[in-house]
KOLPAKE-851224 format. One record per residue (C-alpha): x, y, z; residue in one letter. Coordinates in Angstrom, 3 decimals. Last residue first. Example, Ala and Ser with C-alpha at 12.3 -4.5 7.8 and 13.67 -1.06 7.14 Angstrom:
residues 2
         px         py         pz   type
     13.670     -1.060      7.140      S
     12.300     -4.500      7.800      A
***
This chain:
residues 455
         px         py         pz   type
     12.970    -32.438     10.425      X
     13.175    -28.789      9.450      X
     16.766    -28.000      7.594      X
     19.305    -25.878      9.580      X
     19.111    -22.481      8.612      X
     21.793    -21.421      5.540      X
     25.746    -19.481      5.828      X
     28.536    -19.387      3.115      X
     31.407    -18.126      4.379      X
     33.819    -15.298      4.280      X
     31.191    -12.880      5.750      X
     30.780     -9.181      5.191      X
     27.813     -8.433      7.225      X
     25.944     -7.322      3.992      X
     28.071    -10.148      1.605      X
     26.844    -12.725      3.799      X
     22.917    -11.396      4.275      X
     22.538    -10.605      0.734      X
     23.773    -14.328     -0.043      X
     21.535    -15.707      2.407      X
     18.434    -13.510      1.031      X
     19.639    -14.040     -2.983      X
     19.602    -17.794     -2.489      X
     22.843    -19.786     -3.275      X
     22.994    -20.939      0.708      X
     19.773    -22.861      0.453      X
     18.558    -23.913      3.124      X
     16.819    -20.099      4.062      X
     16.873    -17.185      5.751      X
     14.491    -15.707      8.314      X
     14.652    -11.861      8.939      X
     11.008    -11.585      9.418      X
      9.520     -8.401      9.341      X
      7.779     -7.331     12.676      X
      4.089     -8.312     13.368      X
      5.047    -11.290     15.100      X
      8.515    -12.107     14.600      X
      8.016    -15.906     15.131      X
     10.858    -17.816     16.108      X
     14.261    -17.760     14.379      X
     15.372    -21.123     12.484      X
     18.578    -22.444     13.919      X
     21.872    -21.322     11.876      X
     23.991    -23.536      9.642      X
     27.344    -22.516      8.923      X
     28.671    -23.952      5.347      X
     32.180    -25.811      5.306      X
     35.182    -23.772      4.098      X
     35.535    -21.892      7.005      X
     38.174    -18.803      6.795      X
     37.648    -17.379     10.448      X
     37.527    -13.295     10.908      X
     33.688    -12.644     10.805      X
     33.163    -16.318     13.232      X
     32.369    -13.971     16.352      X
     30.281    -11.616     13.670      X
     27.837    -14.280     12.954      X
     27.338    -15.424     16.343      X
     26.551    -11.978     16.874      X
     24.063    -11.858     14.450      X
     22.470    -14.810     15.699      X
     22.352    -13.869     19.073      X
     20.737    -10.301     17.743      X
     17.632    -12.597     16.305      X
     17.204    -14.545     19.037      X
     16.916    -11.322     21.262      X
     14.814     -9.501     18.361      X
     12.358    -12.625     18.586      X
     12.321    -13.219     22.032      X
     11.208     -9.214     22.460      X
      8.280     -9.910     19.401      X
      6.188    -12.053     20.947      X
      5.775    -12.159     24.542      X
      4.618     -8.224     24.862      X
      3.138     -9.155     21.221      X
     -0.137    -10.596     22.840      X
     -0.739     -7.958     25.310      X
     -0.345     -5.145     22.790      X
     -2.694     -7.131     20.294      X
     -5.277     -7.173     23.588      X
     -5.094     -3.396     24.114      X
     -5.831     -3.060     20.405      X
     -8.647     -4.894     20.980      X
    -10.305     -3.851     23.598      X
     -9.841     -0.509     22.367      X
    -11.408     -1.396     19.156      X
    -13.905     -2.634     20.416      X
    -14.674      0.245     22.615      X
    -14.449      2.034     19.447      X
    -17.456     -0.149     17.788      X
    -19.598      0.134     20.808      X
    -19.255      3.795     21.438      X
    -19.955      4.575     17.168      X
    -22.995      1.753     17.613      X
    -24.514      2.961     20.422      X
    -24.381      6.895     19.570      X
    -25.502      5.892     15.587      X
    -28.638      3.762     16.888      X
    -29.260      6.656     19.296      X
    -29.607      9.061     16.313      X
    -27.419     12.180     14.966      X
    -27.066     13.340     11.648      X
    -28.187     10.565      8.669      X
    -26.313     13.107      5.946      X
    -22.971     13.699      7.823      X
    -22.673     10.366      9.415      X
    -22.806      8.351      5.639      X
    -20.310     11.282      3.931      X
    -17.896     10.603      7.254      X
    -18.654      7.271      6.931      X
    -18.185      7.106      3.262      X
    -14.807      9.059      3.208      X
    -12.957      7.456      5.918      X
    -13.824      3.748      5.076      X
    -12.915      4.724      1.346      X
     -9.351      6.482      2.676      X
     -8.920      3.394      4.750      X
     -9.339      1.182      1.761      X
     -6.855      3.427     -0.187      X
     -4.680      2.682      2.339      X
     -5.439     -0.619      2.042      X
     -4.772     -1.075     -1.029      X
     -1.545      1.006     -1.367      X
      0.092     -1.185      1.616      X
     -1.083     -3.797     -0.600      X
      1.952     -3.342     -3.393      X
      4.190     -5.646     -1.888      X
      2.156     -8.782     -2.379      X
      1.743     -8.680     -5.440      X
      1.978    -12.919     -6.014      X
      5.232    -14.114     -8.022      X
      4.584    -15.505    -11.138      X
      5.378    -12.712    -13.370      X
      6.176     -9.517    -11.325      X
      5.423     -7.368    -14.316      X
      1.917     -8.521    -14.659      X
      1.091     -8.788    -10.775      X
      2.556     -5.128    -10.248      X
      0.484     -3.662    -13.705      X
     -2.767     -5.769    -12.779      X
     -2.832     -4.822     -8.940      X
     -2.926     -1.148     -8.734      X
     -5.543     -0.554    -11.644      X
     -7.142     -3.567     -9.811      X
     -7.618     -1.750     -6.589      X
     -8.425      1.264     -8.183      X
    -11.294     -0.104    -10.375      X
    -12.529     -1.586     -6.867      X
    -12.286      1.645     -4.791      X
    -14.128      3.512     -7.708      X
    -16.836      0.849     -7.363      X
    -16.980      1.813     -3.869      X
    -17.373      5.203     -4.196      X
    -19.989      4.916     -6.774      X
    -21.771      2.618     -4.320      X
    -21.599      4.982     -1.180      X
    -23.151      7.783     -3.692      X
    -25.833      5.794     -4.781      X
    -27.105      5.179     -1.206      X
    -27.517      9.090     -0.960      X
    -27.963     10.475      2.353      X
    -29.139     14.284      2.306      X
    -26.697     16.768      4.037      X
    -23.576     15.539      2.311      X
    -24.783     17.252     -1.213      X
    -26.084     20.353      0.309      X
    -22.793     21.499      1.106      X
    -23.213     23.464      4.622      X
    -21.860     21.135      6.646      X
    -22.439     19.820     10.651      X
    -20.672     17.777     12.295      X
    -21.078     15.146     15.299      X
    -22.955     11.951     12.502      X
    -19.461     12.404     10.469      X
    -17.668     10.810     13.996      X
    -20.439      8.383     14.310      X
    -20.128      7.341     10.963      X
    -16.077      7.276     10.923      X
    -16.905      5.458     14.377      X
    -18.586      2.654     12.238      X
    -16.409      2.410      9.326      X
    -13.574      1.583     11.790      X
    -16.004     -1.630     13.558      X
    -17.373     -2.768     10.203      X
    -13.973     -2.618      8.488      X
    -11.531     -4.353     11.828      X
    -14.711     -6.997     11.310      X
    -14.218     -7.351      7.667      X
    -10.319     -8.439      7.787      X
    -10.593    -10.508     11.106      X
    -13.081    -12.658      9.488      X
    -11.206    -12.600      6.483      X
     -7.663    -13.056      7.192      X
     -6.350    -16.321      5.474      X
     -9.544    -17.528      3.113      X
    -10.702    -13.243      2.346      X
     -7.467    -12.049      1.678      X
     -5.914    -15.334      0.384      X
     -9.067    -15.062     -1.992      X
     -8.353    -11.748     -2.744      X
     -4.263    -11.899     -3.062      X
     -5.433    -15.364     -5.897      X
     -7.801    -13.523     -8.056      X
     -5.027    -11.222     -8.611      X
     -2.868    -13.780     -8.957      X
     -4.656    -15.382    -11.634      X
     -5.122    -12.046    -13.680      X
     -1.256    -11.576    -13.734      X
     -0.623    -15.398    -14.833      X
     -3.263    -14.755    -17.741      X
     -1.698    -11.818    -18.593      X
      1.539    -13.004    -18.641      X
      5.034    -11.714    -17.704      X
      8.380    -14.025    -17.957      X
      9.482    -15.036    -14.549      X
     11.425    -12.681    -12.591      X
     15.446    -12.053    -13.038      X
     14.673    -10.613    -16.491      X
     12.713     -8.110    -14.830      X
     15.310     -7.076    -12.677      X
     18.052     -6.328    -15.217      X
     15.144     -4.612    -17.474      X
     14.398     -2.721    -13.984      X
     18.078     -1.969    -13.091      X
     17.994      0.065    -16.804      X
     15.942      2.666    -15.806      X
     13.249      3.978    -18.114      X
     10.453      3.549    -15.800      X
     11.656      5.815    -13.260      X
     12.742      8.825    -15.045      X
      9.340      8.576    -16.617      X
      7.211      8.112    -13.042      X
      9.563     11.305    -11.709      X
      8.211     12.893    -14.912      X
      4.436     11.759    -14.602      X
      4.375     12.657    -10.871      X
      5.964     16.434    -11.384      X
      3.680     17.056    -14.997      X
      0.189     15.856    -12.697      X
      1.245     17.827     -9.818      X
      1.531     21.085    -11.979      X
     -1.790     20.469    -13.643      X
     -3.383     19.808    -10.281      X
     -1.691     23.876     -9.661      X
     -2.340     25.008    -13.238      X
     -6.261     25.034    -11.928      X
     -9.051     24.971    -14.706      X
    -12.402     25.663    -13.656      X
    -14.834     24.912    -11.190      X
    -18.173     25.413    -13.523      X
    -16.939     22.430    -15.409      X
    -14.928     21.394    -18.432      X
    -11.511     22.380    -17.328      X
    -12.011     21.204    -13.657      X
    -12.600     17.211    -15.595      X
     -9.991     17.166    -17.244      X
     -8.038     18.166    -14.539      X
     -9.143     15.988    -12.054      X
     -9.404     12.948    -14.550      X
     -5.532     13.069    -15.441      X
     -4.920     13.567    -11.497      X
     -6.552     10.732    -11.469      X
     -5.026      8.666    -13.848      X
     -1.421      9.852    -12.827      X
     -1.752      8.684     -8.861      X
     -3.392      5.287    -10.204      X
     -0.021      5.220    -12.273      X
      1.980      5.935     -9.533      X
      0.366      3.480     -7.323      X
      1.423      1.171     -9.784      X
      4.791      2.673     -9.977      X
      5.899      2.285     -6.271      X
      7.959      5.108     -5.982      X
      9.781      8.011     -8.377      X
      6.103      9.067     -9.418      X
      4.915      9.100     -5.277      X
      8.375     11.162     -4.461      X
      8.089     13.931     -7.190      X
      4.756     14.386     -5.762      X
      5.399     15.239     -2.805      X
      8.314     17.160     -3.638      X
      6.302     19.612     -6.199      X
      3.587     19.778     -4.040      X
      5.660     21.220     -1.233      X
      7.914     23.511     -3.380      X
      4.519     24.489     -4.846      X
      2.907     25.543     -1.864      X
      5.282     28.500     -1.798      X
      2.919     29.740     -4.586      X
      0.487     30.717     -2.042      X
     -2.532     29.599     -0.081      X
     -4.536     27.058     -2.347      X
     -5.776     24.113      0.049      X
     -7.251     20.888     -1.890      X
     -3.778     20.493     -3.993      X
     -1.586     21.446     -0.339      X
     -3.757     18.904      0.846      X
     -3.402     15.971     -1.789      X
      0.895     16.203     -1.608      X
      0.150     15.247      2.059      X
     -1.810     12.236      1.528      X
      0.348     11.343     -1.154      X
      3.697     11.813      0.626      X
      2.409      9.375      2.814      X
      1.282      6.478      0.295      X
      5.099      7.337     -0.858      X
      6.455      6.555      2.444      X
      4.843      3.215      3.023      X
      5.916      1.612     -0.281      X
      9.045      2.638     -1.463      X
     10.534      3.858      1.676      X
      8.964      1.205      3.938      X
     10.111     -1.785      2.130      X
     14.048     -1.852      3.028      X
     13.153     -0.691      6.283      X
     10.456     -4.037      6.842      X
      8.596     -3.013      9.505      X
      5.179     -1.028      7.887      X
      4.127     -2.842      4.625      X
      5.884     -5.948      5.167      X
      5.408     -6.752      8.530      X
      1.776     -5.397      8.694      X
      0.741     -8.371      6.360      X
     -3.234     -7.787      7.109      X
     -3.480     -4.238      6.581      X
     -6.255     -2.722      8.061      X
     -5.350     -2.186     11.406      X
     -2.560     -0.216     10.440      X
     -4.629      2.234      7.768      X
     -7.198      2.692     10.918      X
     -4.415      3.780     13.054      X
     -3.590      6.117     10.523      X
     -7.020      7.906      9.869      X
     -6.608      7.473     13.928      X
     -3.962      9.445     14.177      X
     -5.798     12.104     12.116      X
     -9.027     12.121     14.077      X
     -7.039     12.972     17.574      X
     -5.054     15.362     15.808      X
     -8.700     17.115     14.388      X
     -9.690     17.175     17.962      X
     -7.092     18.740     19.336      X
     -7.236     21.280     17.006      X
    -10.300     22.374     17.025      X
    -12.952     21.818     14.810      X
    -13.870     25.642     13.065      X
    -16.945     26.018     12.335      X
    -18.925     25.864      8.661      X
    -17.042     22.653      7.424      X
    -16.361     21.539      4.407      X
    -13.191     23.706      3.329      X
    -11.566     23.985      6.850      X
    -12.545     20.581      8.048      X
    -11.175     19.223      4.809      X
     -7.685     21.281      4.788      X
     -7.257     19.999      9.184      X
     -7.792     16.371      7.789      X
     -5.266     16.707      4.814      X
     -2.664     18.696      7.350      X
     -3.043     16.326     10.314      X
     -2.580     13.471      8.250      X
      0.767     14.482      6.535      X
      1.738     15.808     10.042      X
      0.392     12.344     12.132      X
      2.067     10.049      9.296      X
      5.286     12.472      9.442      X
      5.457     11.548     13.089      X
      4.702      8.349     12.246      X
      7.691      7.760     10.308      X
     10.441      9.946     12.442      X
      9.474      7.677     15.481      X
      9.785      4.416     13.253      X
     13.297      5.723     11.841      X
     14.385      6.499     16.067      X
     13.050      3.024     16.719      X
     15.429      1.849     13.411      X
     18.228      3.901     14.613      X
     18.065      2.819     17.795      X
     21.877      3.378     18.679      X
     23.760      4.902     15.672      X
     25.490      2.632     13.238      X
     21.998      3.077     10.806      X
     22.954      6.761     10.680      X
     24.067      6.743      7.037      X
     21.304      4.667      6.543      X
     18.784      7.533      6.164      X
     20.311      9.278      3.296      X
     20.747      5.674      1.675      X
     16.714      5.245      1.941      X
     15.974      8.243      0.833      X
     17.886      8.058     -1.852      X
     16.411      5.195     -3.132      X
     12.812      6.404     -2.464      X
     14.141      9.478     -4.773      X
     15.515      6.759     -7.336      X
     12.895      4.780     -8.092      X
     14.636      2.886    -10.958      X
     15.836     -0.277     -9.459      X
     18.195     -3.220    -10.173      X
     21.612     -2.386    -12.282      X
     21.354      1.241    -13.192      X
     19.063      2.590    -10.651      X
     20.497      0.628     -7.445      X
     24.274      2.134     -8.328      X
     23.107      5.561     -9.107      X
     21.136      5.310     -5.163      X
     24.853      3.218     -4.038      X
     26.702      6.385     -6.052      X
     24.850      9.115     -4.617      X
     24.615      8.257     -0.690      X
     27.922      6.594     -0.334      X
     29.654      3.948     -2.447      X
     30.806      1.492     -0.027      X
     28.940      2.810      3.252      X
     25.810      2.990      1.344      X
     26.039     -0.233     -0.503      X
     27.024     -2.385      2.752      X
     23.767     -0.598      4.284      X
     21.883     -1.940      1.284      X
     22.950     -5.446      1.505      X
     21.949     -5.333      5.570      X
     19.020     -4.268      4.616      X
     18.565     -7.880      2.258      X
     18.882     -9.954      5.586      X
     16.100     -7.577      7.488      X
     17.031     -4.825      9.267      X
     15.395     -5.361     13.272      X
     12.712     -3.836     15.063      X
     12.100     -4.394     18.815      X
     11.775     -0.505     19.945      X
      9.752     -0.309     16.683      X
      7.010     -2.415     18.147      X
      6.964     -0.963     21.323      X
      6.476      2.578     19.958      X
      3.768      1.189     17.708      X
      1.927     -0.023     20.444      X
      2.419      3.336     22.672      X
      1.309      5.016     19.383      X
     -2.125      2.589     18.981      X
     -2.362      2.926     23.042      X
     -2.553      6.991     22.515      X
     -4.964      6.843     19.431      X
     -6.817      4.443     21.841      X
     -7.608      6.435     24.398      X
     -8.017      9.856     22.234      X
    -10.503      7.949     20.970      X
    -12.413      6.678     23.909      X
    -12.341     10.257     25.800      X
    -13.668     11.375     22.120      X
    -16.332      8.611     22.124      X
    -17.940      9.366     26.284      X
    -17.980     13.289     25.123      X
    -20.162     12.597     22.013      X
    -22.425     10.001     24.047      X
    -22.959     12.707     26.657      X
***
């Protein structure tokens, strides 16, 4: 009863969580620096704008290329709804594929299918909910391929690792992680560490050595290489303030307390509530590993002081080499590694309790919450984010109805409203900054262009 009342609840509110992010990409926009990129593409095409970003801004070059392959249909009609489509579809497959790898190694039946979709859209529902700057992470186009995308490849690079079935796997693995070494380099070098400690760690135990974790490790660290030693990110670097240790450790301390100060309450109750139906979903199964059928409080603590080594083996090497300026780019990786914690524990923390009343109200209470919720969020943004992307497309076309005039005096724009959870394509009052200068030469303006100043 209680089993059968939670999946008609889940597979409720994997479909609003879709519908919600179909409604949010129908109202996306490129942001003042895409428009940069897409003046790059169509200037010195796919190779030379990717060659272009590595030698005079960027190393990751396969994120790069992505991003140029996929701009060369940014003139089409909803490209960036189509983009959002294509993005959670490979979510859902890279999802799919780990979840459907675990149930087949851990568990004793087969789940079906339906069932194991339903659990994988909401791995990724969980990942959305959990990250408090959802513009920047998920919206933002210029963002998503270096950021978003490799976390991604990640999750499905792991399951062809966890799920040996021919060396045609290796194409896969190679790609996958060719992609997470050429992308956000802290996360690379988490990605590198334990892969190092996987196969350290296989050789010296009853498991054995595997050449395939070997062969993942050699792809990440020489996409990681190839990155690194790109000239764009000496150009880059000397663009940011100088690096500090001191400065880095201060604005680490500085993204958690804005964490916990700006979206805390919200923060730990979208935790409790997702860590809750992960235990009622674990509490449904049944395993034949002796080690998840006996809970283990040490186990949950291990796991979350691995979570907090990560966290800062993430956000030490971004806040060092960023200087002064906060990491906040790189927590799309902390939170998806939060979701993978939330994900692992309560299925580990279901699996061992089994089945109780306590576990049936509070799995039923805590995704009726979320329900609630989501379906609220979706209420909220139906005013939101539509005035936004109208303002926002008035603007551009006021833009291009002065392309052809030669003004010598600056245009000044009205600030946009609030984008809601989309990326916000706001400029600034001064026209020498990079975003208004990004946004001139993108559109190919002859004029200088800044928002009117706040009274």
């Amino acid at each position: 009863m209680a089993q059968n009342l939670f999946n008609r609840l889940l597979a409720a509110s994997v479909i609003l969580f879709v519908l919600l992010w179909m409604f949010l990409h129908f109202f996306n926009h490129f942001a003042s620096d895409d428009y940069q990129l897409i003046y790059e593409r169509f200037y010195h095409g796919i190779v030379g704008a990717t060659y272009n970003q590595y030698i005079t801004y960027c190393g990751r070059w396969l994120p790069l290329g992505f991003t140029f392959t996929m701009l060369s249909f940014s003139k089409m009609p909803g490209f960036l709804f189509l983009y959002g489509l294509l993005t959670i579809g490979f979510a859902t497959l890279a999802s799919y594929r780990f979840f459907r790898v675990l149930s087949n190694i851990y568990l004793p039946e087969k789940v079906s299918s339906k069932y194991v979709l339903a659990v994988s859209v909401f791995f990724i529902f969980s990942f959305f909910m959990l990250t408090p700057e959802k513009s920047e992470v998920w919206f933002w186009y210029n963002s998503t391929s270096m950021y978003l995308w490799n976390l991604l490849f990640c999750l499905f690079g792991i399951s062809f690792l966890l799920w040996d079935r021919g060396k045609t796997e290796y194409i896969f693995t190679a790609a996958s992680f060719a992609y997470v070494g050429a992308a956000s380099e802290p996360f690379a070098i988490v990605v590198i560490m334990v892969l190092s400690v996987v196969v350290v760690y296989r050789a010296i135990t009853k498991i054995g050595f595997s050449f395939k974790y070997l062969f993942a490790l050699l792809v990440t660290l020489s996409a990681f290489i190839i990155n690194v030693i790109s000239e764009g990110n000496e150009i880059r670097s000397n663009q940011l303030p100088p690096a500090s240790g001191r400065v880095a450790v201060v604005n680490m301390v500085q993204t958690v307390l804005d964490l916990i100060v700006q979206h805390g309450a919200v923060f730990f109750s979208t935790v409790a509530v997702f860590f809750a139906c992960w235990v009622f979903i674990g509490s449904q199964l049944t395993t034949s590993f002796k080690h998840f059928q006996k809970f283990k409080f040490l186990y949950l603590l291990a796991a979350f002081v691995v979570l907090k080594v990560l966290w800062v083996s993430v956000l030490f090497p971004a806040a060092y080499t960023l200087g002064g300026i906060p990491p906040q780019r790189v927590q799309g990786a902390l939170f998806f590694m939060m979701a993978l914690f939330l994900c692992g524990t309560g299925l580990y923390s279901g699996l061992a309790i089994g089945k109780s009343k306590l576990i049936d109200f509070a799995g039923i209470a805590a995704i009726s919450c979320i329900l609630l919720g989501t379906g609220f969020i979706f209420y909220k943004h139906i005013g939101i984010e539509p005035v936004y992307a109208k303002t926002l497309k008035s603007r551009e076309k006021l833009l291009n109805m002065y392309k052809e005039e030669y003004r010598e005096e600056v245009l000044y724009l009205a600030p946009l409203p609030d984008p809601g959870f989309l990326y916000s394509a706001e400029i600034t009052e001064d026209t020498t900054k990079a975003v208004n200068q990004q946004l001139k030469s993108g559109l190919g303006l002859s004029y200088n262009i800044a928002r009117e100043k706040q009274k």
